[in-house]
C-alpha positions in Angstrom: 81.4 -73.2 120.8 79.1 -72.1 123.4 79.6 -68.7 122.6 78.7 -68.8 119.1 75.6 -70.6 119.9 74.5 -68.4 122.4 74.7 -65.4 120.2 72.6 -67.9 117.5 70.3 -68.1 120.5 70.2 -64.5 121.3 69.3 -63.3 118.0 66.7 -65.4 117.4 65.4 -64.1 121.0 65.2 -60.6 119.2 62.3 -61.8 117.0 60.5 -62.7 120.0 58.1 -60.5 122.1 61.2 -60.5 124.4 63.0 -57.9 122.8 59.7 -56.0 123.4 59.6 -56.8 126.7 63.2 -55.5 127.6 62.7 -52.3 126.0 59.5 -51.8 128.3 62.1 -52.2 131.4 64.1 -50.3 130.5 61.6 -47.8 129.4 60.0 -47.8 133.0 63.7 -46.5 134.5 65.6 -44.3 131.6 62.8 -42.9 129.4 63.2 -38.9 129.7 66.2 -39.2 132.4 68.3 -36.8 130.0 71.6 -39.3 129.9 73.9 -40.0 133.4 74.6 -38.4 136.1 77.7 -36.2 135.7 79.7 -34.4 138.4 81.2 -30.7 137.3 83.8 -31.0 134.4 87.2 -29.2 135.5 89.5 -31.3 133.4 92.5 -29.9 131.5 92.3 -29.5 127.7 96.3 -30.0 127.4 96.2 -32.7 130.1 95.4 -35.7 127.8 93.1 -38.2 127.9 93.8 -40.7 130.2 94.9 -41.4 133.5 94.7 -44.1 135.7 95.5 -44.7 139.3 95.1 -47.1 142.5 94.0 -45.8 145.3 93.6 -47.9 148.7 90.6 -47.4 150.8 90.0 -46.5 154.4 87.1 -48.2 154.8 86.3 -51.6 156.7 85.9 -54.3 154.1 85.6 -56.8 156.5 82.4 -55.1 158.8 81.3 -55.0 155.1 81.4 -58.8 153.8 79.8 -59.3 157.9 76.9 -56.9 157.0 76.3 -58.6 153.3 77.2 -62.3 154.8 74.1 -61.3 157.8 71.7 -60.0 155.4 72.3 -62.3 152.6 73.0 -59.5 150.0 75.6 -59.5 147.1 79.0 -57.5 147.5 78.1 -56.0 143.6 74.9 -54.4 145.2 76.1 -53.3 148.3 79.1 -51.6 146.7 76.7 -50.7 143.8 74.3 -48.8 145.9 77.1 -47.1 147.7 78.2 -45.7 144.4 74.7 -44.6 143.7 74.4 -42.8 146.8 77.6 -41.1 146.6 77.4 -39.9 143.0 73.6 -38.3 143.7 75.4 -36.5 146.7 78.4 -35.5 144.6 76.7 -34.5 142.0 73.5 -32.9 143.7 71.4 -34.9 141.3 67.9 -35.7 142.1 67.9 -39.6 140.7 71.8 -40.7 140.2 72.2 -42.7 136.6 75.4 -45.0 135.4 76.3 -47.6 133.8 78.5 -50.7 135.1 79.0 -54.1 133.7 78.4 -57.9 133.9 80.2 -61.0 132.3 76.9 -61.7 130.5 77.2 -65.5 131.6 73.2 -65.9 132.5 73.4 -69.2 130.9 75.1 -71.7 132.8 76.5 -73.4 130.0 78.5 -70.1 129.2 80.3 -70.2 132.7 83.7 -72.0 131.3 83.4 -71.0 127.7 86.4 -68.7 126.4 84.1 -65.9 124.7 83.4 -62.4 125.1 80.4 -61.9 126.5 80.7 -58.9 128.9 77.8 -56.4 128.4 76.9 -52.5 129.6 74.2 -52.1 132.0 72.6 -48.7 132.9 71.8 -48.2 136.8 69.2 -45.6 138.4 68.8 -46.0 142.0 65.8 -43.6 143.3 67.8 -42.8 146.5 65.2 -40.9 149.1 66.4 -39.5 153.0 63.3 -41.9 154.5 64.8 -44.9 152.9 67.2 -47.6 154.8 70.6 -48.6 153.9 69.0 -52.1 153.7 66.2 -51.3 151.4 68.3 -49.1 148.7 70.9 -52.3 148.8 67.7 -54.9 148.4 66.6 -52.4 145.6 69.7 -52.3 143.9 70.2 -56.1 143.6 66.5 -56.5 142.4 67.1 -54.2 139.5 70.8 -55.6 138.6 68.9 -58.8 138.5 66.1 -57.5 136.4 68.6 -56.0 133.8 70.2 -58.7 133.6 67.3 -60.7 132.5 66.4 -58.0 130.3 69.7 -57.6 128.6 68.9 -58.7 125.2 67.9 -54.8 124.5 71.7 -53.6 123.9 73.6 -51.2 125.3 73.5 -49.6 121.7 70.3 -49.4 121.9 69.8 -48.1 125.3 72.4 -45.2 123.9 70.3 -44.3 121.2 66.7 -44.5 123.5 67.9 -42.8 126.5 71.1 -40.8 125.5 73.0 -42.8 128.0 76.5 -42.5 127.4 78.3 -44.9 129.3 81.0 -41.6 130.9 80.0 -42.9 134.1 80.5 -46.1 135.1 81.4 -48.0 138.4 82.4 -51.5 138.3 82.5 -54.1 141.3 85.2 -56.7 140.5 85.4 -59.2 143.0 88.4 -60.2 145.1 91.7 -58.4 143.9 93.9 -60.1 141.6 97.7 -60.5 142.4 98.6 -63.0 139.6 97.2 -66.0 137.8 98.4 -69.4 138.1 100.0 -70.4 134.5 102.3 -73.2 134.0 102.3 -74.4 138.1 103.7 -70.3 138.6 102.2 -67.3 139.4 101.8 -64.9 136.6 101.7 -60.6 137.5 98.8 -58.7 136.3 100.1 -56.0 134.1 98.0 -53.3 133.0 98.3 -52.4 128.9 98.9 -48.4 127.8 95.7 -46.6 126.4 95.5 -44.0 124.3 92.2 -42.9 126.0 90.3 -44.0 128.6 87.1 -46.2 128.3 84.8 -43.7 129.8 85.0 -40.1 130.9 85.3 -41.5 134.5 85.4 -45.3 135.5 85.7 -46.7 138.9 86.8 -49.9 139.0 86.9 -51.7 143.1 88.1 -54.6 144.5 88.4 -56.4 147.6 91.7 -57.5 148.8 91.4 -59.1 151.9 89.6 -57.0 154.3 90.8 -53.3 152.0 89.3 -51.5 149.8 91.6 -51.0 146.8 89.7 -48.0 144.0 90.9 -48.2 140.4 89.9 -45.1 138.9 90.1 -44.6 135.2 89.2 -41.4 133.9 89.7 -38.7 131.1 91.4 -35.7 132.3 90.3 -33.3 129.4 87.2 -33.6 131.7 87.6 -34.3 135.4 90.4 -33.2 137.2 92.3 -35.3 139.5 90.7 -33.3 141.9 87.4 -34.4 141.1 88.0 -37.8 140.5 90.1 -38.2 144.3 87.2 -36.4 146.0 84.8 -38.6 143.9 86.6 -41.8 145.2 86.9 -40.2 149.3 83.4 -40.1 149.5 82.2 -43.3 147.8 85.0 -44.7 150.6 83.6 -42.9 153.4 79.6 -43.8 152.1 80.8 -47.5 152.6 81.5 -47.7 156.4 78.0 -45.4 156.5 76.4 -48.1 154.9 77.1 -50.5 157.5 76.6 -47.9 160.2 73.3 -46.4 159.8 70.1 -47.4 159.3 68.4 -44.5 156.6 70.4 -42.7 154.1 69.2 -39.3 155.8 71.8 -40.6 158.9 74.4 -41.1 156.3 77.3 -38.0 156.7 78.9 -36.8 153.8 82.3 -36.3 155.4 84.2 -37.8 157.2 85.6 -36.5 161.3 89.2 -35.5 159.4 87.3 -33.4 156.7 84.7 -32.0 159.5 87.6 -31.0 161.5 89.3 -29.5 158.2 86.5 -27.7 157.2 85.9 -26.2 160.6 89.6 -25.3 160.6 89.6 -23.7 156.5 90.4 -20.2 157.7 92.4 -20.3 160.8 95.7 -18.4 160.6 98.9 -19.0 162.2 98.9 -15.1 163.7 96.3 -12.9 164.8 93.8 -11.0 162.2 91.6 -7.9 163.1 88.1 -8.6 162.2 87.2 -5.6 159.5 83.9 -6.0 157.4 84.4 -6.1 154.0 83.7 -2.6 153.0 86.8 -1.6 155.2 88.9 -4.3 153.1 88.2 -3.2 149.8 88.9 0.2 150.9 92.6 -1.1 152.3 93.3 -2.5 149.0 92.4 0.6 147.1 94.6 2.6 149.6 97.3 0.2 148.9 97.2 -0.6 145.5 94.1 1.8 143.2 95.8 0.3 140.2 95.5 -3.5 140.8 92.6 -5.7 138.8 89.6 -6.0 140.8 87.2 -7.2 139.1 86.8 -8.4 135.5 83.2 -9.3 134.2 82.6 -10.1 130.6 84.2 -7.1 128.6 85.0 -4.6 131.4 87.7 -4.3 133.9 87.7 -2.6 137.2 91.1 -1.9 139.5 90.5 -1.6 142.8 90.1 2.2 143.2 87.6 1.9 140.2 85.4 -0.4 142.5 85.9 1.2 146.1 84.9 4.3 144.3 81.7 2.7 143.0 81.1 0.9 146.2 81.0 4.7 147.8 79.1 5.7 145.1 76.2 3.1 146.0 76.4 3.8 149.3 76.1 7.7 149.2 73.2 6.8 147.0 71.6 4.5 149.9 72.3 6.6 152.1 70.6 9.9 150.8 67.8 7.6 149.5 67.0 7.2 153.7 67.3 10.4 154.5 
């Protein structure tokens, strides 16, 4: 088969300077980076270690095939970049790294051959505030297109150079699938039981028709679902953005409904005094002296333990004016 003499092909690639010549690639993007870009771990030791969910987007997939159809860019490096973008945010990282995946068909005589081919790609995307949307997307499908032609260095040994993981991975798959034509009917997708999931957190995204449709696929020993939801939010609301503004430093990082819940975090349904925080500490130590206050490392403090600190410090500051 094809397959079989592609990998014939590939391995006696290795014994070229080629193999050199992907490492050097790869080198020039991953060499010190420290291994991907991770968001805070909050998972659940006893939650398990896998979980999987389909979430449907808000975002405008159509404005979005208009922008890429305009520009002549790929959907995989639009949606690529987007991810890149929101995972620096998310995760307050200076340059964002990933990994995501191709079909590894580069050779066109591979397109109809049944074989397994797919391969791991790592992705860092240098995202600055002076850059535009359109450059970061032009950027991202000149390096997917550069790693692709570099592949022959393996994702094993990518691991083993750069101490890239593969826990975070974001995968563009096309247009959604809602069967497969088999024997003149359509036949369901069904998705098989793990025991755990492929990577500590996987996004998986789809087009299906003009919506966005998320698949995450994550562990939840972890990322909590939490995480994971707020995670997906922002790489939705990062895709209209994309279409919207011109320079990432334009870009918001919520949307109006979480502006407007943010602004509204600590409004009450009744009226409350305005005391400084002295005064409340002092309440609760009226009210309840016996309550935990505080607990750091191997000491515990009840309220009337702290308010009589508190006073303590302040006689202290006080006769240190005077």
């Amino acid at each position: 088969s094809y397959g079989f003499e592609f990998a014939l092909d590939e391995e006696e690639a290795r014994a070229t300077g080629r193999l050199d010549a992907a490492k050097a690639f790869y080198d020039g993007y991953f060499r010190g980076c420290g291994g991907e870009t991770i968001p805070v771990r909050d998972g659940d030791e006893a939650a398990g270690h896998v979980a999987m969910e389909r979430l449907r987007g808000k975002a405008d997939g159509a404005a979005v095939r208009a922008f890429c159809d305009e520009h002549g860019l790929p959907l995989n490096a639009f949606f690529t970049a987007a991810f890149a973008f929101a995972l620096k945010e998310y995760a307050d990282a200076e340059v964002p790294v990933f990994t995501t995946i191709y079909n590894g068909r580069n050779d066109p005589r591979l397109a109809n051959s049944v074989s397994m081919l797919v391969k791991t790609l790592p992705v860092s995307l240098d995202c600055k505030d002076d850059d535009y949307v359109m450059s970061l997307v032009e950027a991202c499908k000149a390096y997917l297109t550069a790693a692709m032609a570099n592949d022959l260095y393996s994702f094993a040994e990518i691991h083993q150079a750069y101490s890239i993981d593969g826990n975070m991975m974001f995968v563009y798959q096309g247009e959604f699938e809602h069967g497969f034509p088999l024997g003149g009917k359509n036949a369901p997708v069904k998705q098989l039981g793990l025991s755990r999931a492929r990577a500590a957190f996987a996004l998986d995204l789809s087009l299906d028709g003009d919506e966005l449709v998320f698949e995450p696929e994550y562990d939840p020993t972890v990322f909590s679902p939490y995480t994971v939801h707020g995670m997906v939010d922002l790489m939705d609301h990062e895709v209209d953005e994309f279409v919207a503004k011109d320079r990432l430093r334009d870009v918001t990082l919520v949307s109006a409904e979480d502006e407007e819940r943010i602004r509204s975090l600590h409004d009450t349904d009744w009226p409350v005094a305005e005391r400084p925080a002295y005064r409340l500490l002092q309440d609760q130590a009226e009210a309840d002296p016996d309550a935990v206050a505080l607990v750091a490392c191997d000491r515990t403090l009840t309220y009337g333990e702290l308010n009589g600190l508190a006073n303590a410090v302040g006689r202290a500051l006080a006769n240190a004016d005077s």
